[in-house]
N, C-alpha and C positions, 0 to 999 in steps of 0.2 A: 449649429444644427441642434436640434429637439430633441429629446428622447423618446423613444418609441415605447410605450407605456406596457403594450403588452406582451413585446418580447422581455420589457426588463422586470414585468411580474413572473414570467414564466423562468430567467434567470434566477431572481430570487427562492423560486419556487425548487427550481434545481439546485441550489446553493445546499437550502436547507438539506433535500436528498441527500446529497454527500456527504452531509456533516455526521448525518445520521447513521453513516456505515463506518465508522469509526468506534462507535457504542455496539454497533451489532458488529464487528470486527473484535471488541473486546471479548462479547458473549461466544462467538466462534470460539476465539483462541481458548477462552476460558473452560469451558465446555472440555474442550479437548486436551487440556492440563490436566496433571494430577493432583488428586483432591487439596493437598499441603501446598499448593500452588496458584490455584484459582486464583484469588484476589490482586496477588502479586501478578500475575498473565495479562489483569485485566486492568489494573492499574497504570501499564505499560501503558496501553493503548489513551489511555482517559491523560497522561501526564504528556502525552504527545499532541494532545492541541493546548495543550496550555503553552509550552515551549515554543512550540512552532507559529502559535498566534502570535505571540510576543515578540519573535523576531521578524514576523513575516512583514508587520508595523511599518520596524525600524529598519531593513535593508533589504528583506527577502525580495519582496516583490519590485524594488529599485533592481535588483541585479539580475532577476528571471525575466524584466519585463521595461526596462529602462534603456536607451542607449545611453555609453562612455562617453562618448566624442572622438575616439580612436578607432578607425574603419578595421584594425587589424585587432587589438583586443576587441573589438566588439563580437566578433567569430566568436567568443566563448564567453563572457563576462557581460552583464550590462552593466550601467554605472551607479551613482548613489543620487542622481538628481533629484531622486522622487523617495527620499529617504523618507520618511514618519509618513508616508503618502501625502505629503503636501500638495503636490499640485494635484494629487486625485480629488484629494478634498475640497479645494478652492470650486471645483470643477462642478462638485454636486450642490454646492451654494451658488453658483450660480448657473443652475440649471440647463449648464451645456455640457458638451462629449471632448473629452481629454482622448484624440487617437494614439494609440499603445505605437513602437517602430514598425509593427507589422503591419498597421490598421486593421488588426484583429477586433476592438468597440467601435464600431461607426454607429449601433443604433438602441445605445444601454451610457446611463452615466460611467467609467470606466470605475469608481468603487464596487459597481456589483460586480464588473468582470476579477475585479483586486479578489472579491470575496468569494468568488466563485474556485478561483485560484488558489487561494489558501486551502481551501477542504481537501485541494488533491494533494497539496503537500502534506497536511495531518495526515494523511491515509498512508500517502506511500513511506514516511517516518516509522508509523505504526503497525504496519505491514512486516518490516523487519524484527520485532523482537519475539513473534515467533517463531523462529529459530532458534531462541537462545533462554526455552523457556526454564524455571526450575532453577536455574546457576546465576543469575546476573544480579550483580550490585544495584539497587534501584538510582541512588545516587549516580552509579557509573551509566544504565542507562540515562538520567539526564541527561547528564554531560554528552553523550553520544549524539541523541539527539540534536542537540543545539551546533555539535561541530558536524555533524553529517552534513544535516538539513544544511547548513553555511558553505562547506566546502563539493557539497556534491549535488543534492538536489537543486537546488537553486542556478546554479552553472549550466547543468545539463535541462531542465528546462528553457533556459535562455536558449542552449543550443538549437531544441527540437522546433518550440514556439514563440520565441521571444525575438527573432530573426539573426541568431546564430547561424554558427557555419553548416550543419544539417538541416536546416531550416530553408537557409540558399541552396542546399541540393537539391530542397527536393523531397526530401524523406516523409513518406505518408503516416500519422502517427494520430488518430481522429480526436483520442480520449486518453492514451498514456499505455502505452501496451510496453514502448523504452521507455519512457520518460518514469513510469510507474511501476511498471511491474518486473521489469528485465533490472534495471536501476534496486530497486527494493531487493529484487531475488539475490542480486550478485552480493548487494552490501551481508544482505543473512547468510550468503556462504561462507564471506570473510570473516564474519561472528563469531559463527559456530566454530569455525577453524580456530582464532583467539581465544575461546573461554575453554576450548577442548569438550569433550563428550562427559554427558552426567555420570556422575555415580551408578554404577551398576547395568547400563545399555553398554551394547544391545541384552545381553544375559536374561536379565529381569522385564519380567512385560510391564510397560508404562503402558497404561491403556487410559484412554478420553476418561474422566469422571464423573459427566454429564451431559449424556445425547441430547439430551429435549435441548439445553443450552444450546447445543452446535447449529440444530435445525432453527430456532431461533435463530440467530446469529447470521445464518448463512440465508435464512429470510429476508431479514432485515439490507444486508447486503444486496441481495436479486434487488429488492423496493429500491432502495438506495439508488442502485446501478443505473439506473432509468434515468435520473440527473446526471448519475457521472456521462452517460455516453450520448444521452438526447441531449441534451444542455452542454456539448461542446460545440454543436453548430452554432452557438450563441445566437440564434433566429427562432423563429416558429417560421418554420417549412418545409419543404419535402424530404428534404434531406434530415430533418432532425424527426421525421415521420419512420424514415428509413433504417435509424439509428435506433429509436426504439423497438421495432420489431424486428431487425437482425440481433438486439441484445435478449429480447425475449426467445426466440426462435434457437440461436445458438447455444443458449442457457439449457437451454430443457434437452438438445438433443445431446449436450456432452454428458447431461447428469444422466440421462437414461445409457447413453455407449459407456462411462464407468462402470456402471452395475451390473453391464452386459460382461464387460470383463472380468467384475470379481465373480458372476454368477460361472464363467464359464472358467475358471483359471481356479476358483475357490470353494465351489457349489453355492454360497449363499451372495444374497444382494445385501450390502446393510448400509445402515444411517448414514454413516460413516461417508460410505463412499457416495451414493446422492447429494450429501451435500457437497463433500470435496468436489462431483466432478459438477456440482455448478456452479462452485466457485472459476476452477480452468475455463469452463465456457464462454464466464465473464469475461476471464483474463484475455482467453484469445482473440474475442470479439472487440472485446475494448479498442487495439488501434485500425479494426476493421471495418466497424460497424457503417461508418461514413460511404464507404468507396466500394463495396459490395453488393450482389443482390442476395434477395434474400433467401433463393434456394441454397446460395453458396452458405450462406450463412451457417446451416443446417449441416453441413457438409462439413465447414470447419468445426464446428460444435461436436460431429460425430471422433473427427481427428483427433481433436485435443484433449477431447477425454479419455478416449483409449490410451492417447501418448503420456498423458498427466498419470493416467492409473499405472503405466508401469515406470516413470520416470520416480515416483515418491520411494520405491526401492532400491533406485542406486546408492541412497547412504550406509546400506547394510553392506555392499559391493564395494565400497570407495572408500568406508570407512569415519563418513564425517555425522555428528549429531548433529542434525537436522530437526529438532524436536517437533514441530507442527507441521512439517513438508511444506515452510517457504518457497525452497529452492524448486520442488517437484512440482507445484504450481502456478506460482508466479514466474522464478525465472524460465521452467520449458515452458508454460504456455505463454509469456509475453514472445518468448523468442516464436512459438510457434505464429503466434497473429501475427507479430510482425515481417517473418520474411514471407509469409502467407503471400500479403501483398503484393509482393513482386510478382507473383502469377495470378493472383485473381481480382486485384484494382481495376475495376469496372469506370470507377466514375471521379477519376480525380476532377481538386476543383482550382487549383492554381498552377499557374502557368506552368514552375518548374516544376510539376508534378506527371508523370506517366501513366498510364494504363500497363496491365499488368501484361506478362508474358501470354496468357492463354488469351488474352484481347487484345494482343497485334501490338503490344507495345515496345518487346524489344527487351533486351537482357538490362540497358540501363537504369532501370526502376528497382530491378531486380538483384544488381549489387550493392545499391545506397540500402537496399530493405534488407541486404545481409548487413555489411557494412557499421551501417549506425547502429542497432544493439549489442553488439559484437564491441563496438568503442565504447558505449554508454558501460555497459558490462563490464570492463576490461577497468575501466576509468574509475567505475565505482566499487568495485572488489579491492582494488589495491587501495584506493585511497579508505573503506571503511577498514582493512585490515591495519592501516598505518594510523588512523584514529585509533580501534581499537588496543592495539598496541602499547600508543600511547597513554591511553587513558589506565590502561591494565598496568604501566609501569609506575606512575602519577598515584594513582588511590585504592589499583588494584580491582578488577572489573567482575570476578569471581568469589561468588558467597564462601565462607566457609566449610569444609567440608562436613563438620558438624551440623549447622545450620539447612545446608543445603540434605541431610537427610531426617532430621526431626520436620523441616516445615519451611519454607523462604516465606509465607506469608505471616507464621509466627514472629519467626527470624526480623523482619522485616519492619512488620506492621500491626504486631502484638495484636492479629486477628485470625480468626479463622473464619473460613464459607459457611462453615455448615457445624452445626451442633453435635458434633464426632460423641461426646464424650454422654451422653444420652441417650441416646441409640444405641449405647452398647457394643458400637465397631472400635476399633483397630486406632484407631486415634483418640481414644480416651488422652494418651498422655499429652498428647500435644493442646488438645481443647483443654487441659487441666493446667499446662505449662501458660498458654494463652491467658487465662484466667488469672494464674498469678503475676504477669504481667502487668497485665490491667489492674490488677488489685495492689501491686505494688508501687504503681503510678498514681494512682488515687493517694491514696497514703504517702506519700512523698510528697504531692501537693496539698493536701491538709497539713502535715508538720510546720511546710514552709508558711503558710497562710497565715499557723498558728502563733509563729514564730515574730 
């Protein structure tokens, strides 16, 4: 079979989109760190497609998108048949379609679908280390990264889309609302619970160091979002018609019902929360957008953001540093999209899939739509707590405490964001320590040179 030219430009075209909310994922998080922190926030993000490209190569996408040859490991695992993408590759020299277990690519070389795939895993990798901003080892994030991504995402993608055993259920998931955002949220709870809570929270106000950033950021992500959730119908058609405007529609009415919350709970509407609550919107609609119409859409957009605006404050309640409200975003609004579904699934499109409870489908759609984030959640909390753990035991996953209040980007990266010590503010010393740094590296490579 041929490849269909113009779904697999408009693939690629989507590819890009996604890759691109990863850089505007950094500017959010960055944004909203504090100023000794910036670079190191967003470095996170930027060293999570390097990691994740590299392994995605060599086994990722063999095990999210591969079968075993074992009908019962195949329920969680796929195999390594398609390690270094070899047969993806054979596939696109010779100008024909390599079918995934699902026959998910019937009308794209299955390298753009590889590539496509990849972008959601940088994202939902880089999605978690804002929880854990300010404290973390850059080294130990690595390493995090690479055992996550191996042990967790990879797995539970096979589950949802790879024709895992939620996959045979049934479980309606459009764009990654488990796979992504419930997955992500649950590993940044286990995080934050391993590194413990920064120096001086809740006490001391941590506030964002740079709005324009966030609004940026959180721009860049809406543009982005278009590929992530239009561009998983992997077609041009009605349904990938559908998908874009329940992700536009749901976006705009969560970000305006946040603002309506802080205006009426706070008296003021601010940056802050507009963008936060168009990020939830995303999240919610993400595993929705497919199988909805689109008033509902509006509806869910209205939900998730009022529940997103008051779930960001149970860390103060519960106790855990949550530093950029991962858990308030991603994990409630993924879980919100997703059991959504179980009542208002309009338009499933494979067999084992249902129509939702308010459209005559019956409770069974509607326990697999608890069910699976509920397991995906459950699976990746424990197993990121048990990485993290390890890795805290191995090289130690927490800056020191020293470090962690002079600067983690100094600490780190012998840089600063912003020229502190010119302007006259409050970090003169650390733009001055920064300095000597750099001046001290320099000079240590001229001696040696000299020598």
């Amino acid at each position: 079979m041929k490849i269909d030219t113009g779904t697999t430009a408009w693939m690629l075209a989507a590819t890009a989109l996604v890759l691109l909310m990863t850089p505007g994922l950094a500017f959010f998080y960055g944004g909203m760190a504090r100023a000794k922190g910036v670079l190191n926030m967003m470095m996170m993000s930027f060293v999570s497609i390097v990691t994740v490209s590299i392994i995605w190569v060599f086994y990722g996408y063999s095990i999210a998108f591969s079968a075993n040859g074992n009908s019962t490991l195949d329920n969680f695992f796929g195999g390594l048949s398609d390690w270094g993408l070899k047969s993806t590759t054979t596939s696109v020299y010779e100008g024909l379609i390599v079918e995934g277990p699902a026959a998910i690519t019937d009308n794209m070389p299955e390298m753009v679908f590889s590539a496509f795939q990849l972008t959601f895993a940088i994202i939902t990798v880089a999605l978690i280390s804002g929880a854990i901003a300010d404290r973390a080892k850059f080294g130990a994030w690595v390493a995090f990264t690479i055992a996550w991504a191996t042990l967790v995402y990879f797995p539970v993608a096979h589950w949802v889309w790879g024709g895992g055993w939620l996959f045979d259920k049934g479980i309606e998931d459009f764009a990654g609302g488990t796979v992504v955002h419930v997955n992500s949220g649950a590993a940044a709870l286990a995080l934050a619970l391993v590194l413990g809570k920064r120096k001086g929270w809740p006490k001391e106000p941590m506030r964002p160091n740079n709005m324009p950033f966030v609004l940026l950021g959180a721009g860049l992500l809406w543009f982005g979002w278009f590929g992530f959730n239009a561009g998983s119908e992997l077609a041009v058609d009605g349904t990938t018609a559908l998908a874009f405007m329940n992700t536009q529609v749901a976006t705009a009415a969560a970000a305006g019902a946040w603002i309506l919350v802080e205006k009426l709970r706070d008296g003021h509407a601010t940056t802050l929360g507009i963008a936060s609550g168009a990020v939830a919107g995303l999240v919610a609609v993400t595993p929705a957008c497919g199988f909805i119409d689109t008033w509902v859409a509006v509806l869910l957009g209205v939900v998730a953001g009022a529940i997103c605006a008051y779930a960001v404050g149970l860390k103060y309640k519960l106790g855990f540093d949550d530093s950029l409200d991962v858990v308030g975003v991603h994990l409630v609004g993924g879980l919100v999209g997703a059991v959504s579904l179980g009542f208002i699934a309009a338009y499933p499109f494979l067999p084992q899939q249902h129509k939702g409870l308010f459209y005559g489908g019956g409770f069974e759609q509607l326990g697999w739509q608890v069910i699976a984030p509920l397991a995906v959640g459950a699976y990746s909390f424990v197993m990121a707590y048990i990485i993290g753990k390890i890795i805290d035991l191995v090289i130690g996953f927490r800056v020191d405490a020293e470090d962690e209040v002079d600067g983690i980007d100094i600490a780190t990266h012998a840089e600063s964001a912003y020229d502190l010590g010119s302007s006259g503010g409050g970090g003169s010393a650390q733009a001055a320590k920064a300095s000597a740094s750099v001046a001290g590296n320099a000079t240590t490579k001229k001696v040696e040179a000299e020598a």
